[in-house]
TORPA-4810 file (N, C-alpha, C, O; in nm, 3 decimals):
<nodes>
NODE_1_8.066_8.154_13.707_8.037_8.273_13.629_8.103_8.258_13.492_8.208_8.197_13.470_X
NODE_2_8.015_8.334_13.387_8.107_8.300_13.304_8.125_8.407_13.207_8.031_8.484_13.229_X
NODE_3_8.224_8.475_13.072_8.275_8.558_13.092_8.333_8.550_12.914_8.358_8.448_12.849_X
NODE_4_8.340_8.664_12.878_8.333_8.701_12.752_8.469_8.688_12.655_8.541_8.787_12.651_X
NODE_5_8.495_8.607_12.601_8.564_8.649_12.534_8.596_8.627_12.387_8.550_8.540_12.313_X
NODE_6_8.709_8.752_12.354_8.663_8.777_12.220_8.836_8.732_12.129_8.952_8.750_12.164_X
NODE_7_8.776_8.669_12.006_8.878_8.636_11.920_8.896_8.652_11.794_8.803_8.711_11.738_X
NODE_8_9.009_8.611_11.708_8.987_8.622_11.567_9.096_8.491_11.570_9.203_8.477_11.629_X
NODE_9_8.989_8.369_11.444_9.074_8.279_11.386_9.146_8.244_11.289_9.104_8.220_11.176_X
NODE_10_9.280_8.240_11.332_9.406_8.245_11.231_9.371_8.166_11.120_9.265_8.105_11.112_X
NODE_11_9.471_8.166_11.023_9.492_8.029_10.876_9.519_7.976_11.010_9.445_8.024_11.096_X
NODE_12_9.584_7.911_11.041_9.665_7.791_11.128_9.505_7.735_11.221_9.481_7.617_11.245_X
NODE_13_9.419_7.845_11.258_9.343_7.789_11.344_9.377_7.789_11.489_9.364_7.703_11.576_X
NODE_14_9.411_7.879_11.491_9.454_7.941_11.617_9.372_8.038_11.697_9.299_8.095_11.616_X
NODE_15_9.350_8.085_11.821_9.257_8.158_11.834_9.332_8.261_11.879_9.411_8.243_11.972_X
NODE_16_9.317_8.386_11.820_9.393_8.522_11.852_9.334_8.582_11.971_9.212_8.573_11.964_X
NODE_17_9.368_8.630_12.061_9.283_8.691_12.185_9.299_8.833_12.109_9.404_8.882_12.067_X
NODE_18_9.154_8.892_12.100_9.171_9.065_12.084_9.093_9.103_12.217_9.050_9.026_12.302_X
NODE_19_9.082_9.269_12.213_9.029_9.329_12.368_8.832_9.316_12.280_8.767_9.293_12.177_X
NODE_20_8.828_9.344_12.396_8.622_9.353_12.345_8.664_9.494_12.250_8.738_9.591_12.270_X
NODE_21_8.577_9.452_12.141_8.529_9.574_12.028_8.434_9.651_12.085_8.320_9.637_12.128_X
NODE_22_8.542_9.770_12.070_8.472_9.858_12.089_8.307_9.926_12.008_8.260_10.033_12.048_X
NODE_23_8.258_9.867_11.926_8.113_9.898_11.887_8.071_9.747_11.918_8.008_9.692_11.828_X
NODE_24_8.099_9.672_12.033_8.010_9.573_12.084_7.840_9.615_12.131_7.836_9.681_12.235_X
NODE_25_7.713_9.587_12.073_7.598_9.655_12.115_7.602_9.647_12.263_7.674_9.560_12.311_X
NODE_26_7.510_9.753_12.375_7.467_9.736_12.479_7.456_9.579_12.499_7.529_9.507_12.568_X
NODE_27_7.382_9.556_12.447_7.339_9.389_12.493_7.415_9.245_12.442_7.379_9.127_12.442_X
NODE_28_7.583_9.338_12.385_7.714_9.206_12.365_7.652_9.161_12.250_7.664_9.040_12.231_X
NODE_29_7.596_9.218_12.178_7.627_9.154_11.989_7.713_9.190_11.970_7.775_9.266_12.044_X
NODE_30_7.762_9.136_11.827_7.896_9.222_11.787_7.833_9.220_11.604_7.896_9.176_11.508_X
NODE_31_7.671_9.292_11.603_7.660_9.311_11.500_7.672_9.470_11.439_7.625_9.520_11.337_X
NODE_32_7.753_9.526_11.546_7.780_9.676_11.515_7.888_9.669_11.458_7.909_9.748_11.367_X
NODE_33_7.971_9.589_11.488_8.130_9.565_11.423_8.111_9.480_11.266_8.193_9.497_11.175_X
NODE_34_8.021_9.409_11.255_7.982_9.364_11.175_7.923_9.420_11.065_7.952_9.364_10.960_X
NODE_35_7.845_9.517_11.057_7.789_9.601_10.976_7.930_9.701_10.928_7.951_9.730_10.810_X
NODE_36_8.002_9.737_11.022_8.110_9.870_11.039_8.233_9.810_10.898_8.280_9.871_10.803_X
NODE_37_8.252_9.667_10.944_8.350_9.553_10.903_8.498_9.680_10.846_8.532_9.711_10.732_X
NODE_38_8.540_9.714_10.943_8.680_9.752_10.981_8.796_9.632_10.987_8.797_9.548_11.077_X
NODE_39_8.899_9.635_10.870_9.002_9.562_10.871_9.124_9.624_10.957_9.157_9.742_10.970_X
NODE_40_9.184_9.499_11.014_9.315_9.511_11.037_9.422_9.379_11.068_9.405_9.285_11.145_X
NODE_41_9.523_9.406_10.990_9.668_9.331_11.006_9.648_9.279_11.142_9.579_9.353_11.211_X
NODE_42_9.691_9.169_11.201_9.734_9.085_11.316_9.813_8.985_11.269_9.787_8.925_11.165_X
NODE_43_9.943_8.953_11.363_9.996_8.860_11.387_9.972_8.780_11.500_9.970_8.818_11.617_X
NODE_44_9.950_8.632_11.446_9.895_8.504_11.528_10.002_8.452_11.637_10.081_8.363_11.604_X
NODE_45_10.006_8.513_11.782_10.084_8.477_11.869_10.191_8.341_11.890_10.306_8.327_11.932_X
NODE_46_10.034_8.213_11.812_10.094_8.110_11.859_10.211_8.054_11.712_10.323_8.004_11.721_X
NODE_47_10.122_8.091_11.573_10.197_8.049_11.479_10.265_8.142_11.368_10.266_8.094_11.254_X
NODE_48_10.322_8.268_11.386_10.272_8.339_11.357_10.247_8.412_11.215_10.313_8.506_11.171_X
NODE_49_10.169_8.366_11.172_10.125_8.409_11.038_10.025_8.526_11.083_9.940_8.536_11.171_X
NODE_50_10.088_8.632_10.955_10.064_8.772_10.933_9.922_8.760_10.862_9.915_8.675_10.773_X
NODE_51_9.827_8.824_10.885_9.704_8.783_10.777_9.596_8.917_10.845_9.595_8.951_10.963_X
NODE_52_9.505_8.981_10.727_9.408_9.098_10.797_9.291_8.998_10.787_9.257_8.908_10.710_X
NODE_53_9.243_9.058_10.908_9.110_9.052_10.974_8.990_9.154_10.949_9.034_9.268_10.965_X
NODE_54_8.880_9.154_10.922_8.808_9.215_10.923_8.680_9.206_11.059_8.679_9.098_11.117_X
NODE_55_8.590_9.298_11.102_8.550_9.316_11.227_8.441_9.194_11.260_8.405_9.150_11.369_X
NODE_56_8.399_9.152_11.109_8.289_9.062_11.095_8.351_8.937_11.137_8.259_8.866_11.177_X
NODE_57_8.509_8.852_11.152_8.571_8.816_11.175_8.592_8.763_11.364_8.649_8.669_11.420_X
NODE_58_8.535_8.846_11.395_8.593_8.866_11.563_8.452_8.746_11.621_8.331_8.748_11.601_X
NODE_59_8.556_8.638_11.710_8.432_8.559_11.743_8.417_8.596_11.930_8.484_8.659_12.012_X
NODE_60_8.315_8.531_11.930_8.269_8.582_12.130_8.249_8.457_12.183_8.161_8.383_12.139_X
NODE_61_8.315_8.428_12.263_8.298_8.285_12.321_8.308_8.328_12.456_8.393_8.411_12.489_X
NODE_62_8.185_8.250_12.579_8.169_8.216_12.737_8.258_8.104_12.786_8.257_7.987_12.747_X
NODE_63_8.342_8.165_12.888_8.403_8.088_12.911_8.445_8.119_13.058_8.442_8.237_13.092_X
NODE_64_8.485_8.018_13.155_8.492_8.063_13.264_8.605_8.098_13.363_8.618_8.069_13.482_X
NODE_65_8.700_8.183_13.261_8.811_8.215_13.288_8.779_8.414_13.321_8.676_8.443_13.262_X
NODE_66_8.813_8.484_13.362_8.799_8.632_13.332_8.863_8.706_13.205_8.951_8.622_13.189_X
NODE_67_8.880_8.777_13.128_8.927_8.852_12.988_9.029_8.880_13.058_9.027_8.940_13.165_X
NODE_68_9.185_8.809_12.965_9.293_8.844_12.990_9.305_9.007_13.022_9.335_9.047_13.134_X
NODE_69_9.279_9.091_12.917_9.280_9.187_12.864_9.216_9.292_13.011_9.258_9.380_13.086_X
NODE_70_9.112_9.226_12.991_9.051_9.324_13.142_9.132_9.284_13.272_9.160_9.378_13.346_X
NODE_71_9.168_9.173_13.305_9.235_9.144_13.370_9.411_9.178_13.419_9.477_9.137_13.514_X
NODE_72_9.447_9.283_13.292_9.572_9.323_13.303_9.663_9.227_13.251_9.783_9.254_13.250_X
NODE_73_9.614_9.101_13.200_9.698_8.961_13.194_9.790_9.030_13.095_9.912_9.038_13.114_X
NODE_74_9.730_9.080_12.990_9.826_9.063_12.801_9.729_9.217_12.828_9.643_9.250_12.910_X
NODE_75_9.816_9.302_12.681_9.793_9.377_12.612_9.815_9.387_12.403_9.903_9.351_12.324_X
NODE_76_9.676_9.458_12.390_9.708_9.475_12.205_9.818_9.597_12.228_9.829_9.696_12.301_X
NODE_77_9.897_9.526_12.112_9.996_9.600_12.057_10.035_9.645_11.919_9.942_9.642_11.838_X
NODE_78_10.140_9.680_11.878_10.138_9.694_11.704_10.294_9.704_11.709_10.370_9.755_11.791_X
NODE_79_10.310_9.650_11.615_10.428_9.667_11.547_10.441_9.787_11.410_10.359_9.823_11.326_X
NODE_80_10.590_9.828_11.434_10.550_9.932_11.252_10.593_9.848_11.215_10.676_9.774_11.267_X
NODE_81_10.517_9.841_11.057_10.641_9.783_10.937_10.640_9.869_10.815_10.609_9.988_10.821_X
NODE_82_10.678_9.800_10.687_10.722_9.828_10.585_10.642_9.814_10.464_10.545_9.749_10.505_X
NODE_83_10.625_9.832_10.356_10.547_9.724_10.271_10.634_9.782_10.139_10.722_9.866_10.157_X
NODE_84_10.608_9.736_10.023_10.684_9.696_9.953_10.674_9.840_9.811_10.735_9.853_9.705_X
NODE_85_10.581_9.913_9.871_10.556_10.080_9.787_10.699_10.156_9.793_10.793_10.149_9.872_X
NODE_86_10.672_10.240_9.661_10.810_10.352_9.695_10.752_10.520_9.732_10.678_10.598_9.671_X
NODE_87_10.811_10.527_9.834_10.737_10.643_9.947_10.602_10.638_9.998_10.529_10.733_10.027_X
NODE_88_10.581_10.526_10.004_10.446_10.516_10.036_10.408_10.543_10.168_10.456_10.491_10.269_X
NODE_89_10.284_10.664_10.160_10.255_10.691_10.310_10.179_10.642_10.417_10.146_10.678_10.530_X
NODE_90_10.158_10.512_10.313_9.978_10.444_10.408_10.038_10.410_10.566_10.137_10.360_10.619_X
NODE_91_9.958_10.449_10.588_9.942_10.332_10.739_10.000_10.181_10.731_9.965_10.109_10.637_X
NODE_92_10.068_10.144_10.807_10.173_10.041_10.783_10.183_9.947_10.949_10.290_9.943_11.009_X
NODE_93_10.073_9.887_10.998_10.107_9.870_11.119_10.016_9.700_11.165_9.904_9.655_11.143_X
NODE_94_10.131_9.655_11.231_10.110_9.453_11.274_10.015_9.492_11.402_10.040_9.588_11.475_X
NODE_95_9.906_9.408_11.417_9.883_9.407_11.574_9.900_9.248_11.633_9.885_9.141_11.575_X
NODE_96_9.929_9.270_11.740_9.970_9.133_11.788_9.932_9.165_11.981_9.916_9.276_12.031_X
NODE_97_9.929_9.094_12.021_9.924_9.052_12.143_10.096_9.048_12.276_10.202_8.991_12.249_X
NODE_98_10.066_9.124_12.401_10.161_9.157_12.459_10.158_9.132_12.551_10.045_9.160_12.590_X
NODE_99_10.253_9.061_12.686_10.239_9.011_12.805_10.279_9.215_12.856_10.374_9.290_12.835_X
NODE_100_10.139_9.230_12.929_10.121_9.341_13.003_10.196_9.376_13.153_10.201_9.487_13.206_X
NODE_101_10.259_9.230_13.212_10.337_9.260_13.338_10.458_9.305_13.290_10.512_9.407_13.332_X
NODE_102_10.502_9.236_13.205_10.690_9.253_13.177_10.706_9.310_13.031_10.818_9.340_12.988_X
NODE_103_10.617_9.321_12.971_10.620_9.382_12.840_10.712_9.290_12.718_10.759_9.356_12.626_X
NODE_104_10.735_9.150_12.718_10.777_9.072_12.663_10.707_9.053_12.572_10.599_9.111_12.563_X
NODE_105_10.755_8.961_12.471_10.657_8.885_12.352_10.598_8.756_12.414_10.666_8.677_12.479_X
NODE_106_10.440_8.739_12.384_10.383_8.683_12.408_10.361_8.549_12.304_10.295_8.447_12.321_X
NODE_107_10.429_8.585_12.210_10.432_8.485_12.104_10.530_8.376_12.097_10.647_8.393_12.132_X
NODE_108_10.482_8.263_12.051_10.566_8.140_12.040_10.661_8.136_11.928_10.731_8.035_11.917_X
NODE_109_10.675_8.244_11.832_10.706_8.277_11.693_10.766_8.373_11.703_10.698_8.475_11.686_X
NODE_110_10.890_8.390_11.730_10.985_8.554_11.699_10.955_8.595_11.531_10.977_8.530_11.429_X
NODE_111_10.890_8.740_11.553_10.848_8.822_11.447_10.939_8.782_11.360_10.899_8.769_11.244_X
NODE_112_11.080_8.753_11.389_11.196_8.785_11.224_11.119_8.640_11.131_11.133_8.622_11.010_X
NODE_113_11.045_8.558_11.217_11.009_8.408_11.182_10.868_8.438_11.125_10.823_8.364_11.038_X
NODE_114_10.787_8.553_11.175_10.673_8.549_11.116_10.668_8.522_10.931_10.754_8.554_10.849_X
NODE_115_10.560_8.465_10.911_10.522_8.433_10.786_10.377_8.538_10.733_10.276_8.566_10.798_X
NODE_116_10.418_8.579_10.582_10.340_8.697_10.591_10.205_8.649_10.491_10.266_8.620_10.388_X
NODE_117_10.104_8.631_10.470_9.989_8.608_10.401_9.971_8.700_10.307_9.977_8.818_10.344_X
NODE_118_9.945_8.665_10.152_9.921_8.805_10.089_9.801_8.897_10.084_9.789_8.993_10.008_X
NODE_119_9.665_8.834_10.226_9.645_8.960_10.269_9.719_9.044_10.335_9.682_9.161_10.322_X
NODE_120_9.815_9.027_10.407_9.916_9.118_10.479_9.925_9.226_10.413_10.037_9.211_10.365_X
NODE_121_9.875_9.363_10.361_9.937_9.499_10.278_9.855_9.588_10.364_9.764_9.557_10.441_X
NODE_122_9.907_9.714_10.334_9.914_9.844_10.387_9.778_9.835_10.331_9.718_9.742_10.280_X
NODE_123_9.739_9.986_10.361_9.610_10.053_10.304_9.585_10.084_10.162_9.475_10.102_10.111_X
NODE_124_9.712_10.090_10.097_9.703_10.117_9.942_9.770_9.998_9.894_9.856_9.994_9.807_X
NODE_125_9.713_9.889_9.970_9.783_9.766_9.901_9.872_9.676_9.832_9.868_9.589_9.744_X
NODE_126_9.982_9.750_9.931_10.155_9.691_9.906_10.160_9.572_10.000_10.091_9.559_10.101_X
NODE_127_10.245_9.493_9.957_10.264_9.337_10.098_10.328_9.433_10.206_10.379_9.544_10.190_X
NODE_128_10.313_9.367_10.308_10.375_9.437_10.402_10.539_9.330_10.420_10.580_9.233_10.356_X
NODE_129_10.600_9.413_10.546_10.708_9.338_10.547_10.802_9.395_10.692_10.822_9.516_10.704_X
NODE_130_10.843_9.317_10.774_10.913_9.420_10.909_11.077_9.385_10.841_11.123_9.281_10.794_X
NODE_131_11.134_9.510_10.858_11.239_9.569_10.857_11.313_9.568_11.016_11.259_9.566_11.127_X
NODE_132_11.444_9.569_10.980_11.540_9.601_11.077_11.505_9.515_11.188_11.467_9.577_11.287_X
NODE_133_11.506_9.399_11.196_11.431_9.311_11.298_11.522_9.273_11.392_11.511_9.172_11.462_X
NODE_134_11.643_9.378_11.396_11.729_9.392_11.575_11.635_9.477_11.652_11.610_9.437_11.765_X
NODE_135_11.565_9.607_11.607_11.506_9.669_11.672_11.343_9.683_11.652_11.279_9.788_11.655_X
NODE_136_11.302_9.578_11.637_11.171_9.557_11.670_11.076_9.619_11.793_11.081_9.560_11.900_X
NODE_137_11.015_9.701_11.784_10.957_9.770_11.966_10.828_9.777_11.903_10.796_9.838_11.801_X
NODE_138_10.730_9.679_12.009_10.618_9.711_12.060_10.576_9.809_12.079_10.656_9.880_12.140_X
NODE_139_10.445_9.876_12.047_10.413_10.036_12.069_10.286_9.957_12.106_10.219_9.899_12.020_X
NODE_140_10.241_9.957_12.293_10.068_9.931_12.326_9.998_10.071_12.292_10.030_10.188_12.313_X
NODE_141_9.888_10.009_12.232_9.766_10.038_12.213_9.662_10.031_12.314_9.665_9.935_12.392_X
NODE_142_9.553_10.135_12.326_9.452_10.119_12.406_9.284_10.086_12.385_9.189_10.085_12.464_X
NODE_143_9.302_10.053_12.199_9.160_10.006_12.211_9.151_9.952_12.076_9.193_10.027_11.988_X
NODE_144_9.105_9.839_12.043_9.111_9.744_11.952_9.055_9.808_11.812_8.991_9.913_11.809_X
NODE_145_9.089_9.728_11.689_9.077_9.794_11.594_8.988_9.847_11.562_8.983_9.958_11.509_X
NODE_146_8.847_9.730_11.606_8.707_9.690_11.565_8.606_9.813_11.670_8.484_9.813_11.664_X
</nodes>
């Protein structure tokens, strides 16, 4: 059997696992997300460079493993951060990928190590940047950006 899954590819060339997009058509296009082309910030588990994605971005590959994601394996998550505005109120938030049994980092790259791309910025287009990186906390999410 074989079995859906969905990604976005890093600079490094890495393949990001996201959950199925939610405006995937009835019949598994993903030209609803495509038309929609909704950005968002992700950090690349394996290397991890900071860089936004847009929905047109998200690839679908058969494969004969089951979707982590549906599977309970990993969960999307977000990080808050910072960006480099003064009082700035935008929306300010990393998504990255989360081991869903133990709630650990799933990444090969501790965030204080992440490297940030200068697409990396908020909504009103400041760089972004994580702060205070003793207390870094995962906040899961329940449904992908796209």
């Amino acid at each position: 059997m074989l079995y859906h899954h969905y990604s976005l590819l890093c600079l490094g060339f890495h393949g990001i696992p996201v959950p199925r997009p939610n405006r995937v058509g009835k019949d598994g296009s993903l030209e609803e997300i495509a038309k929609d082309n909704r950005r968002a910030v992700f950090g690349c588990p394996y290397c991890g460079c900071v860089c936004v994605y847009s929905g047109r971005e998200v690839r679908d590959q058969l494969v004969h493993t089951p979707d982590p994601f549906l599977m309970g394996g990993c969960r999307l998550a977000i990080l808050r951060a910072e960006c480099d505005g003064t009082n700035c109120e935008a929306q300010k938030v990393i998504h990255t990928v989360q081991d869903a049994a133990v709630g650990t980092w799933i990444t090969k790259v501790d965030p204080r190590n992440w490297h940030f791309h200068e697409s990396a910025v908020c909504d009103r287009g400041h760089r972004l940047r994580l702060v205070d990186s003793e207390r870094l906390k995962f906040v899961p999410i329940l449904e992908a950006p796209f």
